[in-house]
KOLGUKOL-57795 format. One record per residue (C-alpha): chain; residue number from 1; x, y, z; residue in three letters. Coordinates in nm, 3 decimals. Layout:
NODE  sedren  gukol        X        Y        Z  kolfi
NODE       A    NUM        X        Y        Z    ALA
...
//
This chain:
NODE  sedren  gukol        X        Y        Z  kolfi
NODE       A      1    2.483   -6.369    3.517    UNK
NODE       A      2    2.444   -6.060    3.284    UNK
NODE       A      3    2.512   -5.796    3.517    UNK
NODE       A      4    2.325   -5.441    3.424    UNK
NODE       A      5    2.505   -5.132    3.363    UNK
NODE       A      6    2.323   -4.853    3.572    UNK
NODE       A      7    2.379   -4.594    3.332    UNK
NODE       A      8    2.228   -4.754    3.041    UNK
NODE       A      9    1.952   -4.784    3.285    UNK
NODE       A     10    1.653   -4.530    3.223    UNK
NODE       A     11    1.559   -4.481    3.628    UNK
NODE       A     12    1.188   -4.341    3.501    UNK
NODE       A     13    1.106   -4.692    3.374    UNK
NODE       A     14    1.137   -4.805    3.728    UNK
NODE       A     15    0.789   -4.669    3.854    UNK
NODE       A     16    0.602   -4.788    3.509    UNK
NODE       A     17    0.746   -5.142    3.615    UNK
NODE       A     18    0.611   -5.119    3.931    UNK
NODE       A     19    0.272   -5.083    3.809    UNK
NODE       A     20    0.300   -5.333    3.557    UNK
NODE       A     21    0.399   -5.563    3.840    UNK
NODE       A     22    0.105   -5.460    4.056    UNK
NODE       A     23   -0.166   -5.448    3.759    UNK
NODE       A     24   -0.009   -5.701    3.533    UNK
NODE       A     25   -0.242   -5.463    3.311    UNK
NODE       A     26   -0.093   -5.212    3.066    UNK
NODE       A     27   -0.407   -5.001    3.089    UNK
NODE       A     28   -0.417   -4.992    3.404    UNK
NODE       A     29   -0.073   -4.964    3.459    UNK
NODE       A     30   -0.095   -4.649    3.260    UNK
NODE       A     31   -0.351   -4.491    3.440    UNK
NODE       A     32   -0.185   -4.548    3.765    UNK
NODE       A     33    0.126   -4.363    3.629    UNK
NODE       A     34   -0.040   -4.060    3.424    UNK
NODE       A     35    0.068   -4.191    3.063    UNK
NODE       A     36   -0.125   -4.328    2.761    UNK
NODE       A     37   -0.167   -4.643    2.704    UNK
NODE       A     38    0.110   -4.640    2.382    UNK
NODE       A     39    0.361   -4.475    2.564    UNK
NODE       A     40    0.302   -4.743    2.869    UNK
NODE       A     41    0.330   -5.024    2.575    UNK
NODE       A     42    0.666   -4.879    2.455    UNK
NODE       A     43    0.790   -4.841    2.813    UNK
NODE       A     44    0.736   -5.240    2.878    UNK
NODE       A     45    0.891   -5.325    2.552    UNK
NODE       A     46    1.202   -5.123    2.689    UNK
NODE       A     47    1.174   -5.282    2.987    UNK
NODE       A     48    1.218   -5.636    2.828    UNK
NODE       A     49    1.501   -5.509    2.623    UNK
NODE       A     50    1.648   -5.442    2.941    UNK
NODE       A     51    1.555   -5.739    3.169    UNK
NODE       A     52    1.589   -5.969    2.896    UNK
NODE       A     53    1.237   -6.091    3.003    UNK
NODE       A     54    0.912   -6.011    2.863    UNK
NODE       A     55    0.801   -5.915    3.206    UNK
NODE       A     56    0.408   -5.990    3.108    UNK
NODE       A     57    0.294   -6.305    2.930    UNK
NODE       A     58   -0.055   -6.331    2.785    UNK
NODE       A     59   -0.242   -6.622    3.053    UNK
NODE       A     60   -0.602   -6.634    2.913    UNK
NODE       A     61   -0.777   -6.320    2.852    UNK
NODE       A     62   -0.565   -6.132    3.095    UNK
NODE       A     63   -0.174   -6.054    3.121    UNK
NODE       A     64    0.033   -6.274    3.410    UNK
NODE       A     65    0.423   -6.186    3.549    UNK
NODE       A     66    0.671   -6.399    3.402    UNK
NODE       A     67    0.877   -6.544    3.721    UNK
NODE       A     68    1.151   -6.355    3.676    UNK
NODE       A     69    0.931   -6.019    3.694    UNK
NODE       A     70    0.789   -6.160    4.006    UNK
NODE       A     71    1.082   -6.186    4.142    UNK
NODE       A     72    1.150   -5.845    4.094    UNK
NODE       A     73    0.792   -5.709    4.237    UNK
NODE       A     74    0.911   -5.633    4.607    UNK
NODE       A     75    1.295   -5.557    4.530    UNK
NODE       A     76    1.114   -5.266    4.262    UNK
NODE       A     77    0.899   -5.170    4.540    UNK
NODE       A     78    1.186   -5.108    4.808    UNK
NODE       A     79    1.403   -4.916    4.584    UNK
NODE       A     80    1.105   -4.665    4.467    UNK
NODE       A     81    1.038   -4.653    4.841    UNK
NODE       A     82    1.433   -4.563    4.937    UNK
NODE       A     83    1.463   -4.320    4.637    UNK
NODE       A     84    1.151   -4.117    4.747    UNK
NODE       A     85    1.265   -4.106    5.080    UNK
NODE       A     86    1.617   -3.990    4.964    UNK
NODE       A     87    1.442   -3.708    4.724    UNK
NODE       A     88    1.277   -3.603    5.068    UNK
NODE       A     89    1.565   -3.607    5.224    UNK
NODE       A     90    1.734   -3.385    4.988    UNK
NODE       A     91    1.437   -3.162    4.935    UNK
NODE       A     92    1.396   -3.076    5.336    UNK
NODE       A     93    1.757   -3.005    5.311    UNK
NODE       A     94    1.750   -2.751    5.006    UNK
NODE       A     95    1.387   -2.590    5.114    UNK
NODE       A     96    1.524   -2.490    5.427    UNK
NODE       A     97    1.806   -2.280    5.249    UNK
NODE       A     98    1.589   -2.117    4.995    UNK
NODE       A     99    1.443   -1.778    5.049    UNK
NODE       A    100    1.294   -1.663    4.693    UNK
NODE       A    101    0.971   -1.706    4.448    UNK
NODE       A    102    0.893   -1.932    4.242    UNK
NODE       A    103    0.683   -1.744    3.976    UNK
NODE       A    104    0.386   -2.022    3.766    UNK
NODE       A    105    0.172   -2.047    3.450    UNK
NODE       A    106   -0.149   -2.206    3.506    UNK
NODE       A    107   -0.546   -2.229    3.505    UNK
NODE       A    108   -0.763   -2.210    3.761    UNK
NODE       A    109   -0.859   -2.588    3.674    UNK
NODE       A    110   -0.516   -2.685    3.712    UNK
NODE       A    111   -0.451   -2.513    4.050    UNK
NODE       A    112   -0.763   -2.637    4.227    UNK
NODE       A    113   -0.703   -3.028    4.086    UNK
NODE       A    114   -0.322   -3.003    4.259    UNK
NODE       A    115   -0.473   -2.794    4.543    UNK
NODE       A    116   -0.318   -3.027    4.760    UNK
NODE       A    117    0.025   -3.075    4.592    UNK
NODE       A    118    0.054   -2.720    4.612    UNK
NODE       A    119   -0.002   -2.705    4.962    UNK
NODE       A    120    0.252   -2.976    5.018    UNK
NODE       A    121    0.557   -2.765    4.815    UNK
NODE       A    122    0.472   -2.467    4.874    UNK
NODE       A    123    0.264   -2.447    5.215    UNK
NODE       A    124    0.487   -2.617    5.459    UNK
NODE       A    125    0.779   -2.335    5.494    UNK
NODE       A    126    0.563   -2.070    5.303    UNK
NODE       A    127    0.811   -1.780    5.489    UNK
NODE       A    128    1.078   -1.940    5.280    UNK
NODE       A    129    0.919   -2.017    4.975    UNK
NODE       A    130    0.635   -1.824    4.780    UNK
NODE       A    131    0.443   -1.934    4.516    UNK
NODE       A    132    0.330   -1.616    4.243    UNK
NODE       A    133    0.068   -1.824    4.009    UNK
NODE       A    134    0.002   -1.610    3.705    UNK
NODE       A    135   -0.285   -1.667    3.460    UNK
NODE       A    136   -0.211   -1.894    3.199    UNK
NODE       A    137   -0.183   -1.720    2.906    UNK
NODE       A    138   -0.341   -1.903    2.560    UNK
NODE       A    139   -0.030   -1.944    2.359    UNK
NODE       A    140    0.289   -2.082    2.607    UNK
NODE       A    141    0.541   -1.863    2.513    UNK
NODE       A    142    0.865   -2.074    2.506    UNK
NODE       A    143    1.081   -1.721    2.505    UNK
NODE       A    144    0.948   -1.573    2.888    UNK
NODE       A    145    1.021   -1.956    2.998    UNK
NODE       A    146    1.375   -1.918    2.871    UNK
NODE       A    147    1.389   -1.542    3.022    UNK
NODE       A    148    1.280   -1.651    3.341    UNK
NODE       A    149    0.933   -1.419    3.338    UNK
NODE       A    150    0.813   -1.750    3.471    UNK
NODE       A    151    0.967   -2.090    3.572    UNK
NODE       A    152    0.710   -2.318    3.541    UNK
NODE       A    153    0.360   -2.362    3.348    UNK
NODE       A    154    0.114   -2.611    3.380    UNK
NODE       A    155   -0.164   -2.727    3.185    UNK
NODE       A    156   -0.252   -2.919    2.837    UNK
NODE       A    157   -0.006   -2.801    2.598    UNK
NODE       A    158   -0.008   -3.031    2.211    UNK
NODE       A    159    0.329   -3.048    2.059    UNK
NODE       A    160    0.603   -2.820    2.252    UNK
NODE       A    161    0.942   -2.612    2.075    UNK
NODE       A    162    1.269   -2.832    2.109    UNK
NODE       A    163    1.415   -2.621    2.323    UNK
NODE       A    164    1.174   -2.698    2.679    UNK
NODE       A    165    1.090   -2.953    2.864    UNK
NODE       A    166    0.843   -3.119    3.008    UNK
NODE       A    167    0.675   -3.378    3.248    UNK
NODE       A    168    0.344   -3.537    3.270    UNK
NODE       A    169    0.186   -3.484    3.592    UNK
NODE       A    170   -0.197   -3.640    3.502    UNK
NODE       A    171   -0.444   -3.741    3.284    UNK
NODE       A    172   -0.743   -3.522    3.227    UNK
NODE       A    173   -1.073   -3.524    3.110    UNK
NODE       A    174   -1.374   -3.356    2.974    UNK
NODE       A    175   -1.688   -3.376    3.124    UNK
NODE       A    176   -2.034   -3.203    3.138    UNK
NODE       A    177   -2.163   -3.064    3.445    UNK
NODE       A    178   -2.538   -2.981    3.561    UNK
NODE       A    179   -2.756   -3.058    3.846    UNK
NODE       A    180   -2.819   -3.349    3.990    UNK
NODE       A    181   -3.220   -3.324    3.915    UNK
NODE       A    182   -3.194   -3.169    3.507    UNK
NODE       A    183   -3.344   -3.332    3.262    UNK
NODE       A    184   -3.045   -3.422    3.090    UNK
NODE       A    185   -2.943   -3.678    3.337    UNK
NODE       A    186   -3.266   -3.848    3.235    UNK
NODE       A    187   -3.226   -3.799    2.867    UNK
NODE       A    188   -2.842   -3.928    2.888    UNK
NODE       A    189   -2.740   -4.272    2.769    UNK
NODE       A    190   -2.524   -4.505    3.023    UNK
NODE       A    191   -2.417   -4.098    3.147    UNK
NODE       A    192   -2.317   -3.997    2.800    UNK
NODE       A    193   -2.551   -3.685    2.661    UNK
NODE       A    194   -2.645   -3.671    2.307    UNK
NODE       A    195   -2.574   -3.347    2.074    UNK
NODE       A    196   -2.927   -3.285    2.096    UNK
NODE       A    197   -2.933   -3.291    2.476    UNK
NODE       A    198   -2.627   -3.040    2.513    UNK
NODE       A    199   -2.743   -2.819    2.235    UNK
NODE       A    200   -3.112   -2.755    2.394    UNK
NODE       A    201   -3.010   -2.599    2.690    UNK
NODE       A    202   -2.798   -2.278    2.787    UNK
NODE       A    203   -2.394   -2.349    2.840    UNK
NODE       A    204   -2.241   -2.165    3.154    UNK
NODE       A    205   -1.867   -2.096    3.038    UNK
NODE       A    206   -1.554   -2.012    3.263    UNK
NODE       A    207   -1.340   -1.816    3.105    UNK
NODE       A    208   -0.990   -1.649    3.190    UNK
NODE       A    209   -1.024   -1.396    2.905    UNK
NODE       A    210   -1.225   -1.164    2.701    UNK
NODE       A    211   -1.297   -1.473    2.475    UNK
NODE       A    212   -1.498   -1.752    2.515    UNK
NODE       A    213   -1.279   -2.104    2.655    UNK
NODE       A    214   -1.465   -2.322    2.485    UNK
NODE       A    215   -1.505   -2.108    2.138    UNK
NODE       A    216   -1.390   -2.494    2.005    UNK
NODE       A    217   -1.710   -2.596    2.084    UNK
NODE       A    218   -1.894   -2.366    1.928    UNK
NODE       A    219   -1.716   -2.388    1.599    UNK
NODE       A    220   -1.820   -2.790    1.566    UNK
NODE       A    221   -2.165   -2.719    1.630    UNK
NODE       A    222   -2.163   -2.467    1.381    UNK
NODE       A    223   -2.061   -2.704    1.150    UNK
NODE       A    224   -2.356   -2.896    1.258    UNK
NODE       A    225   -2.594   -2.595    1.207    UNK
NODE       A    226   -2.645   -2.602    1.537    UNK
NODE       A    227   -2.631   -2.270    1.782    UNK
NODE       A    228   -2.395   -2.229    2.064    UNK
NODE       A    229   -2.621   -2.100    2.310    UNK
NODE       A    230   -2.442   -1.944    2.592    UNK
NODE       A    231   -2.649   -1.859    2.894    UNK
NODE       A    232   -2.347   -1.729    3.106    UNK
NODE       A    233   -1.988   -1.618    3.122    UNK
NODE       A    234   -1.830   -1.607    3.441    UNK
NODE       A    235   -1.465   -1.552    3.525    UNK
NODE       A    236   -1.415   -1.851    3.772    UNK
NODE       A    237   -1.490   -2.210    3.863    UNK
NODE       A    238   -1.577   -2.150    4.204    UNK
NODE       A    239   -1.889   -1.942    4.111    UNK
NODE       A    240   -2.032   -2.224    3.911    UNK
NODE       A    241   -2.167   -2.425    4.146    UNK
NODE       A    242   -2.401   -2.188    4.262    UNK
NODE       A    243   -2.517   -2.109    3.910    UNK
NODE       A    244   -2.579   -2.472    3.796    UNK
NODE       A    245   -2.773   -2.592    4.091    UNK
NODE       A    246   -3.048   -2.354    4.053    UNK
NODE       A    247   -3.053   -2.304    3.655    UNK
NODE       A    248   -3.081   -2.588    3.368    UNK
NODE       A    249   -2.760   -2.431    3.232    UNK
NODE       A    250   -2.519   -2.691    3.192    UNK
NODE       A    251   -2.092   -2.631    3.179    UNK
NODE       A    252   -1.843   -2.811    3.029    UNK
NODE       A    253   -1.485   -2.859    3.212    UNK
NODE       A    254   -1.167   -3.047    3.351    UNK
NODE       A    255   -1.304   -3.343    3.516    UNK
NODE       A    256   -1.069   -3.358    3.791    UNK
NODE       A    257   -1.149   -3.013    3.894    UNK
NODE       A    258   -1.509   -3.002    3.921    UNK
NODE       A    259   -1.493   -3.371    4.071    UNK
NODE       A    260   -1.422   -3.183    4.389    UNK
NODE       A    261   -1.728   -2.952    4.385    UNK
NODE       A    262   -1.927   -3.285    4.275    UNK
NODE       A    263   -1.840   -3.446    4.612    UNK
NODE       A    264   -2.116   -3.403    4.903    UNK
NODE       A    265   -2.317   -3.140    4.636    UNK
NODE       A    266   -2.609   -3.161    4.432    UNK
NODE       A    267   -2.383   -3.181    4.077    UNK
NODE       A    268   -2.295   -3.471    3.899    UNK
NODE       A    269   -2.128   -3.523    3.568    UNK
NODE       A    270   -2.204   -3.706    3.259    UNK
NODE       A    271   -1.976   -3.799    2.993    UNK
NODE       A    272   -1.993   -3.540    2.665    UNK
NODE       A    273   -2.131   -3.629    2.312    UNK
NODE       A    274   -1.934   -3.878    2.134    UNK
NODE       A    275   -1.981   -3.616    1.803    UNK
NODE       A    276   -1.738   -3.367    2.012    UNK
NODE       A    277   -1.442   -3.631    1.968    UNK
NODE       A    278   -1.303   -3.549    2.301    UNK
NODE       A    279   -1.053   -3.745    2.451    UNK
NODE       A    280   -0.836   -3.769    2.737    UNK
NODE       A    281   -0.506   -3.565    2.736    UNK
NODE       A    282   -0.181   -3.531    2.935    UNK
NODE       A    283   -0.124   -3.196    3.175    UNK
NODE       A    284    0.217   -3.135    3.169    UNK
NODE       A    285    0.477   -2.907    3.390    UNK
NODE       A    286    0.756   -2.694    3.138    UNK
NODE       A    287    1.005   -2.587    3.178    UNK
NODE       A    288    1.312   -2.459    3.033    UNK
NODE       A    289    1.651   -2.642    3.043    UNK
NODE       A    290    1.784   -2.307    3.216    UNK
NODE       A    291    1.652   -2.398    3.563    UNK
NODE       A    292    1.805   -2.683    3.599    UNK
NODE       A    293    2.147   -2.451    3.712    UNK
NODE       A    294    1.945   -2.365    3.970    UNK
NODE       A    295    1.967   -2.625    4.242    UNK
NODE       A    296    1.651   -2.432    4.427    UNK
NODE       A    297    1.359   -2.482    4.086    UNK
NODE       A    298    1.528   -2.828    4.003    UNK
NODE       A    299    1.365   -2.905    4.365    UNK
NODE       A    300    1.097   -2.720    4.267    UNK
NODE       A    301    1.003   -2.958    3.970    UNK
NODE       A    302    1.146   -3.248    4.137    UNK
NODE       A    303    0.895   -3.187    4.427    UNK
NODE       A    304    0.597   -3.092    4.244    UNK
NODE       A    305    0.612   -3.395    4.039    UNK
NODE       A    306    0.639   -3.620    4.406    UNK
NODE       A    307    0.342   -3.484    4.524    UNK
NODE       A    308    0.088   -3.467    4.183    UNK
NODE       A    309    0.183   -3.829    4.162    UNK
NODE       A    310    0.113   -3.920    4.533    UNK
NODE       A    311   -0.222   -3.708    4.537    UNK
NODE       A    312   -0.317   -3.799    4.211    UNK
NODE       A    313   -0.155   -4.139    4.201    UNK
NODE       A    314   -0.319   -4.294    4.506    UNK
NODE       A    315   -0.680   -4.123    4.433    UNK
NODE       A    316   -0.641   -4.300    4.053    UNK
NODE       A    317   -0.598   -4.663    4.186    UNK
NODE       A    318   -0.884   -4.663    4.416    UNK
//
């Protein structure tokens, strides 16, 4: 038998076969583990390079475990199980020796979806460990990463300089927001709103900054000859709730955050206009190669990326 050198081994294909094993689904194997649906396809083919198995077979309309990959199902589980608890290990071990701050680029969106990841870093030991969150600023700015102005940033970032690096922490969507009794939730289609529907009324907008968030939006309805009517501007999410349940205004934002002022509240959201060409996109944590000298924000990252994944992770596949 072929026996597998562990350092021609990638170790972060480990929890995308795990899902594949679970799902024996490649789209929902990539949901479960915050990556596309290509890059989950190109992580399987690796895997079978490796294995020497094509892990799933098409059965039908649907994809099946080869035998071998069965095989494999609870040995994969055990070993993610004994490295997490090993990272833990290690991670109770370092936190308890560092005394410093760990200084963060982010939105508000971002912050509120990994409210509780946060709180499981950075709330635990907070005498030893503080968290400075600064606003994210529009452009990252790969030079105050390098200079250590910040350590970290978070959020939806396209194409990224050479020199940082980063990690997908979730998938994130788009959504509209209103109230649970305006007439757009009547006039929308299977929850999806026409351009029509989110042009007539007034558009509450969060912003960060002197200028508009969403100024993209405005700039394709333009195009359309349509006007960008903006009702409000208001610096934060958390004052938005208030604002849509008593006006027809309607908001557009990061599903994941206003999912949690949807729960128990009179807010629901439907799915935005197909015209807008929005699409799901990856939020990411950067960083630059420098911290990783620093035994202290390498369990920073490490740790930040256990917990979006168990918060996130578990909430996905339900």
């Amino acid at each position: 038998m072929r026996r597998l050198n562990l350092r021609n081994i990638d170790l972060n294909l480990l929890p995308v076969l795990h899902a594949l094993l679970e799902e024996e689904c490649v789209t929902l194997a990539s949901k479960r583990v915050h990556l596309s649906q290509s890059a989950t396809s190109a992580a399987l083919n690796r895997l079978r390079k490796t294995f020497g198995d094509p892990i799933l077979v098409r059965d039908g309309q649907r994809m099946k475990a080869t035998p071998k990959a069965m095989q494999l199902r609870d040995s994969v589980r055990v070993v993610l199980d004994d490295l997490s608890t090993l990272v833990e290990r290690l991670s109770e071990h370092d936190f308890s020796q560092y005394d410093g701050e760990v200084c963060m680029s982010a939105p508000e969106h971002v912050l509120i979806t990994l409210n509780k990841a946060m709180l499981e870093v950075f709330g635990k030991n907070v005498h030893q460990l503080k968290l400075n969150a600064k606003r994210r600023q529009r452009i990252l700015d790969a030079e105050q990463l390098a200079n250590g102005a910040y350590d970290f940033a978070i959020g939806g970032y396209g194409p990224l300089p050479a020199s940082l690096q980063r990690q997908t922490l979730y998938r994130e969507s788009l959504v509209v927001i209103v109230r649970r009794s305006h007439p757009a939730v009547a006039e929308a289609i299977e929850g999806q709103l026409s351009l029509a529907t989110l042009s007539k009324y007034a558009h509450l907008v969060v912003t960060e900054g002197d200028m508009l968030e969403d100024v993209w939006i405005t700039r394709l309805l333009n195009k359309r000859g349509i006007q960008h009517v903006v009702g409000s501007q208001i610096p934060n999410v958390g004052a938005a709730q208030g604002m849509l349940e008593n006006t027809d205004m309607l908001c557009i934002g990061a599903e994941k955050c206003f999912l949690s002022l949807v729960r128990d509240q009179e807010l629901v959201c439907l799915k935005p206009p197909e015209e807008l060409g929005i699409s799901e996109y990856d939020v990411d944590l950067v960083w630059h190669p420098r911290i990783e000298q620093n035994p202290q924000l390498t369990w920073v990252k490490d740790a930040l990326v256990l917990a979006a994944n168990r918060q996130l992770g578990n909430s996905n596949n339900h």
